[in-house]
C-alpha positions, 0 to 999 in steps of 0.5 A: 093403238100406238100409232093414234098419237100420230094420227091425230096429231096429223090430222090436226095439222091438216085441220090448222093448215085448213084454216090457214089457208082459208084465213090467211093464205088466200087472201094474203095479197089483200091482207098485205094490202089492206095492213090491218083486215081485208074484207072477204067476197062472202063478207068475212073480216080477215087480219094478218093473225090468220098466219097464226094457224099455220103455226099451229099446224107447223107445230102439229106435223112437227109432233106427228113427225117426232111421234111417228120417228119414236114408234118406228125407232122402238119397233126397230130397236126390238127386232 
C-alpha cells in the first residue's frame, strides 16, 4: 500500500510524456516552422502549448522519484 503514491505518480508521467510526444514532440519541426499551429496529417491543430505536457510529466517522474527515495530511506532507517 505504501508504494501506490509512486505507482501513480509514475504512471502519470508516462501518460503526460504521451501527450507530449503525441502534441508536440513529433511534430515540433512543423510547429517551430508554422510559429503559431501546425496542421496535422489525420487533421489536428498542434500549437507550442503542447510543450506544456512535458512539464507535467517532468513534474510527475520528479514526484515518483522523491516518493520512492522516502519509502526506500524509511525502510532502510528501520533495519
Amino acid at each position: 500500500m505504501k508504494y501506490v503514491s509512486v505507482l501513480v505518480s509514475a504512471l502519470l508521467s508516462i501518460f503526460f510524456g504521451w501527450l507530449f510526444y503525441e502534441r508536440y514532440w513529433r511534430f515540433r519541426d512543423c510547429i517551430s516552422q508554422a510559429l503559431s499551429s501546425c496542421l496535422t496529417p489525420d487533421g489536428g491543430n498542434l500549437t507550442q502549448g503542447g510543450a506544456l505536457w512535458g512539464g507535467f510529466a517532468g513534474l510527475f517522474l520528479l514526484l515518483a522519484m522523491i516518493s520512492a527515495w522516502r519509502i526506500f530511506r524509511r525502510r532502510d532507517a528501520g533495519k
